[in-house]
Residue, then its C-alpha position, 0 to 999 in steps of 0.5 A: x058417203x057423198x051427197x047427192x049434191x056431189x054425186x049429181x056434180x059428176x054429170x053436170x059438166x057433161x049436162x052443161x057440156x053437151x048443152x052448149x055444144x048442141x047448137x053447133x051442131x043443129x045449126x046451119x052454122x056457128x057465130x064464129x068468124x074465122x071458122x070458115x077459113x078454117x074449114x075451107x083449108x080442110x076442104x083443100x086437104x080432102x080435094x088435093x088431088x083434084x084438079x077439077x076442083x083446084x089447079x094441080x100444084x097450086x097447093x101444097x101442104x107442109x107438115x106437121x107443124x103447130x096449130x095443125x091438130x084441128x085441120x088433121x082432126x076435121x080432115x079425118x072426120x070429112x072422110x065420113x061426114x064433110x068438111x062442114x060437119x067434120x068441123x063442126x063434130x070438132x067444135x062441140x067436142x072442144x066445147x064439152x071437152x073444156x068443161x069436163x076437162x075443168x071437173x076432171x082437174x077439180x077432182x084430181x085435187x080433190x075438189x068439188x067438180x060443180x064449179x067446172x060449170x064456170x069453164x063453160x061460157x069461158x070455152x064458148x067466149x073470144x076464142x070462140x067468137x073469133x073462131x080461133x079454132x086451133x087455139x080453142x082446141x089447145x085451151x081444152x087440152x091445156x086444161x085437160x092436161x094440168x093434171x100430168x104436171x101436177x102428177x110430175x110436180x109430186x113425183x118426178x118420175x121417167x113415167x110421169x115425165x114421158x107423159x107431161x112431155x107429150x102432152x106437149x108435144x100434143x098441145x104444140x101440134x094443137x097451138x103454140x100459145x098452149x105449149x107455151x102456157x103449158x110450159x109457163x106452169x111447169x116452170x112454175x110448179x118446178x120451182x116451188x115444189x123444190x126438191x134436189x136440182x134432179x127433180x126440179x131438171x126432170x120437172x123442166x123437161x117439158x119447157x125444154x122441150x116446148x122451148x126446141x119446139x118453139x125454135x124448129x117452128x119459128x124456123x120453118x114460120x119464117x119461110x112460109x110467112x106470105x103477104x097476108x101476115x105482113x099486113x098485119x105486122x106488130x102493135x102494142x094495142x090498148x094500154x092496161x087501164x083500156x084493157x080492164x075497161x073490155x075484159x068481160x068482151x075479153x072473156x065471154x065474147x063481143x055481145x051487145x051490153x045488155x047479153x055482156x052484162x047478163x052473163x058477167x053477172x051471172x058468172x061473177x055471182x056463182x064464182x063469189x059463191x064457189x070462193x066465199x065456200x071455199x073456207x080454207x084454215x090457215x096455217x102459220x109458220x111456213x116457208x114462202x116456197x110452201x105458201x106458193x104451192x099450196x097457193x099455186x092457183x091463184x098466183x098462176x091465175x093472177x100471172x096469167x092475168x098480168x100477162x094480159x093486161x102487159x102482153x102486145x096484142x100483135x107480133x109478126x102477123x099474129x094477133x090478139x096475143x094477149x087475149x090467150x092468157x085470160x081463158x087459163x087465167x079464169x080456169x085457174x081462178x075457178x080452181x082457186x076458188x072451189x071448195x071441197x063441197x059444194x051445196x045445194x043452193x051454190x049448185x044451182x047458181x053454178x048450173x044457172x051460168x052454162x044456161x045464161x051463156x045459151x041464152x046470151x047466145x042464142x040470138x047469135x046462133x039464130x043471126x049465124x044460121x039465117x046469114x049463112x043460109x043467105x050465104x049459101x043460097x048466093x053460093x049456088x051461083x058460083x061455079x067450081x075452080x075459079x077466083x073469088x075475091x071477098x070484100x067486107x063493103x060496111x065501114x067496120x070500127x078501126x081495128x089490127x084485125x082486117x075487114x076480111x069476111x071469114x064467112x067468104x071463105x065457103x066460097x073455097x069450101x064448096x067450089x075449091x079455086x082460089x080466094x083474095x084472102x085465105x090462110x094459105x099463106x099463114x103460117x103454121x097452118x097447114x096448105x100453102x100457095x105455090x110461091x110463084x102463085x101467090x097474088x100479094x099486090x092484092x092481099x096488101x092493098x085490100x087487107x085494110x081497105x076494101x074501097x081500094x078495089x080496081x075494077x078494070x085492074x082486079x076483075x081480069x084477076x079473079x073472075x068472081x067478087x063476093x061482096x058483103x054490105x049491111x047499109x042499103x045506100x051504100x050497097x047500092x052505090x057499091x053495085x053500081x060503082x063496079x058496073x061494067x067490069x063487074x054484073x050482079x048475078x045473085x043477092x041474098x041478105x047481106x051478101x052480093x055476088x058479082x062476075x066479071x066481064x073482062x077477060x080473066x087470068x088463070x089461077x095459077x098464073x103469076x102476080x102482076x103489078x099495077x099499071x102506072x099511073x094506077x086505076x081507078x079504085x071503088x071508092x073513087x067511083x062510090x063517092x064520084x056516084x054520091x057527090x055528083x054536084x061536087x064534081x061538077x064543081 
C-alpha cells in the first residue's frame, strides 16, 4: 500500500502546476518578451478579413508548417475569449502541462512522481523569459511524449509505432527543435534496446519521419525568409567555459544575482536529495548496450547538455539554438535522479522549489503588469490601421538578439496596421507580408540600431513612432531630437508615442530606397542637441 507521502505526490504536480500558471492568467500581463509578437500574429489571424482592421491582401497565411501550433491554439481560443486571454489560457496550460508531464514520465518507469517538481521552474525559465512560446509549448509535449517511445523501444509494434510517429508529427507543428530532440532519443533508444535490424528499422520510424518533415520545411522556409531573419544571420556565440559560467540564467531565466542564486540553490539542494535517494544495486557483468538502456537518462541528460555547451547559438536567423537542448537535459537528469520513493523530509525540499521560482518571479509579474498597464494606456491614443514603428531607445548590452521591444507589438494586437518589426516575415510562423509590401530598408538599417532612425525619411513611412526609453536625460533628448517631423502626443512609464507630421504612405505601398546623399539619423541629432559646444567647434 502506498504511503501517504506517495499518495499525496499524485496531486502535487497539479498543485505546483496550477501555482505557477496562475499569475499569468491574473495578471495583466506575463514578463515574457517575445510573447506579444506572438499574439499580435494570432490577432491577425482573427482580423484577415477585416480591412477596417488591416489592408485586404497585406497578409496572408501559409500553412501548416512547424512552430504553428501555438497560434492555431491561441486563434481558437480568441474566438471565445481574445487574443490576449486566449494566449495567455495557453501559457498556463504549457506550464501545468510541463510538470504533470514529468510526474506522468516518472510514473510510467515506476518511479516516484515528487521530483517532477524539479520540472516546474524549468517550464517557467529562458523559454519563458524569452517568450519563445512555440518552442515552450514543444518542450511540454517532448516531455509528455517520452513515454510513446519508451512503449515503441520494448515493443515495436505497427500500434506503438503509429503512436510515436504522430506524436511527431505533432511535436513538429509545434517547434522543429522538439522533433528533432524527439528524434535524437529514438535514435538513441533504437539502438541500444537492440533486437533484430526489424525492430530497430520499426523503432527509427519516427526520425524518418522528422528528418522528410525537416526537408519539406526547410523548403518552404527558404522562400519565406524576409529582412528580419537576414539581420540576424549566423554566430558561433560564447565558447564552452562562458557557457558553464551563464547556465543557472540559461535554465531559470535573467533574474538579478540574488533571485538566480535563490532559486539555483534551491533547485540543486532538492535534486541532490531526490539523486542520493536514488540507491540503486549495482550489477556486474553486463553487455555495454544493457548499461546504456538501464543508464539511458543520464547518457541522454549528459548529451542533451553536450550539446549545448558545443551547439551555435544562431544559424539562418534563428537564435539561442543551443539554449533549447538544456530544458530536456534537466528533465532527464530529473528522471536519472528519482527514486522509487521518496519520503517525507526530500518531499518538502521538492515542494519548497515551485514556491521559491513564484517567489523569484513574482517581482517580474508585478514589473510586467505596471509596464504593460502604462503600455496600454499609451496604446489608447493611437488609432486603427496605421504603421507603427517601434524602437527600444535605452542603450541595451551587445547581443545577436535585436534591441526590438517585443512589447511594441500590441500596438498590431489591438489596432491591427502594420509594424517596422514583426514576425511576418519569419518563417515558419504562420502570416506573412505580401512580398511587394514588405519594407526591409528599415527592418535592415534599425534591427540593431535604433539611432539610425531618419526622421524626415521614416515618418513619411509610418505615421506612428512608439519609443521605449528607461533613462530620463536621454529620453528627453530623444523627444526633442524627432521634433518636427514627429509630435509627442502620449507618455506613460517608460514608453512614448509619437505622430507624424508629414505626409505618410499608405500600408501597402512598395519599399523605397533611401535618398542619396542619406538624411540625417536620431543620433545625429541626439548628440548634436547633448554636444552643443563641440559643434560650435
Amino acid at each position: 500500500m502506498a504511503s501517504r507521502t506517495e499518495r499525496l505526490a499524485r496531486v502535487a504536480p497539479w498543485i505546483a502546476g496550477v501555482l505557477l500558471a496562475a499569475p499569468i492568467l491574473l495578471l495583466r500581463y506575463p514578463p515574457m518578451g517575445d510573447l506579444p509578437m506572438h499574439e499580435a500574429l494570432v490577432a491577425i489571424l482573427l482580423h484577415r478579413n477585416d480591412a477596417a482592421w488591416a489592408p485586404r491582401g497585406l497578409y496572408f497565411v501559409v500553412a501548416p508548417q512547424a512552430n504553428q501550433l501555438f497560434h492555431f491554439l491561441a486563434y481558437a481560443l480568441s474566438l471565445v475569449f481574445g487574443t490576449t486571454l486566449a494566449c495567455k489560457l495557453v501559457v498556463a496550460a504549457i506550464v501545468l502541462g510541463t510538470t504533470v508531464g514529468t510526474a506522468r514520465l516518472l510514473a510510467f518507469l515506476k518511479l516516484s512522481r515528487w521530483p517532477s517538481l524539479l520540472a516546474a521552474p524549468v517550464a517557467c525559465g529562458w523559454m519563458f523569459r524569452w517568450g519563445l512560446v512555440p518552442n515552450l509549448l514543444g518542450f511540454a509535449l517532448f516531455v509528455i511524449s517520452v513515454p510513446l517511445l519508451e512503449r515503441l523501444a520494448r515493443r515495436p509494434s505497427l500500434r506503438n509505432v503509429m503512436c510515436a510517429t504522430l506524436a511527431t508529427a505533432v511535436l513538429f507543428f509545434a517547434h522543429e527543435s522538439s522533433a528533432v530532440l524527439f528524434a535524437l532519443v529514438a535514435g538513441y533508444l533504437a539502438v541500444v534496446r537492440g533486437g533484430s535490424v526489424r525492430a530497430i528499422a520499426i523503432r527509427s520510424v519516427p526520425i524518418v519521419a522528422t528528418l522528410a518533415l525537416a526537408l519539406v520545411q526547410l523548403r518552404a522556409g527558404n522562400a519565406l525568409k524576409g529582412a528580419s531573419m537576414q539581420a540576424v544571420g549566423n554566430d558561433y556565440g560564447l565558447n564552452a567555459f562562458e557557457r558553464l559560467a551563464i547556465l543557472p540564467g540559461a535554465v531559470f531565466g535573467g533574474f538579478d544575482t540574488t533571485r538566480l542564486a535563490s532559486i539555483t540553490v534551491a533547485w540543486s539542494i532538492a535534486f541532490v536529495a531526490s539523486a542520493v535517494a536514488n540507491r540503486r544495486p549495482r550489477q556486474h557483468g553486463t553487455t555495454v548496450r544493457v548499461v546504456m538502456w538501464r543508464h539511458r537518462y543520464p547518457l541522454l541528460a549528459a548529451l542533451f547538455f553536450l550539446l549545448f555547451l558545443t551547439f551555435p547559438m544562431s544559424l539562418g536567423g534563428t537564435t539561442l539554438l543551443a539554449h533549447r537542448f538544456l530544458p530536456p537535459a534537466c528533465v532527464f537528469a530529473v528522471v536519472a535522479a528519482a527514486p522509487r520513493k521518496t519520503d517525507g523530509l526530500r518531499a518538502l525540499l521538492l515542494a519548497l522549489v515551485p514556491l521559491a521560482m513564484l517567489g523569484v518571479e513574482t517581482k517580474s509579474f508585478l514589473d510586467a503588469d505596471r509596464r504593460f498597464r502604462d503600455l496600454d494606456a499609451v496604446l489608447s491614443h493611437l488609432p486603427d490601421n496605421v504603421a507603427v514603428a517601434q524602437l527600444d531607445l535605452s542603450p541595451p548590452k551587445p547581443s545577436v538578439v535585436a534591441p526590438i521591444p517585443g512589447a511594441a507589438s500590441r500596438a498590431l494586437t489591438l489596432h491591427g496596421g502594420r509594424m517596422l518589426f514583426a514576425m511576418t516575415d519569419m518563417p515558419p510562423n504562420p502570416i506573412y507580408t505580401r512580398t511587394d509590401g514588405q519594407w526591409n530598408e528599415p527592418v535592415l538599417r534599425l534591427a540593431h540600431n535604433p539611432y539610425a532612425f531618419m526622421p524626415t525619411h521614416d515618418a513619411r513611412r509610418f505615421g506612428y513612432l512608439l519609443a521605449r526609453s528607461s533613462r530620463t536625460k536621454l529620453r528627453a533628448l530623444a523627444v526633442q531630437a524627432l521634433q518636427p517631423e514627429e509630435e509627442l502626443i502620449a507618455s506613460q512609464g517608460e514608453w512614448d508615442l509619437f505622430r507624424s507630421t508629414l505626409p505618410v504612405a499608405s500600408l501597402d505601398s512598395p519599399d523605397v530606397l533611401l535618398p542619396s546623399p542619406p538624411p540625417e539619423t536620431l543620433a545625429d541629432r541626439v548628440n548634436r542637441l547633448a554636444n552643443p559646444v563641440g559643434e560650435q567647434r
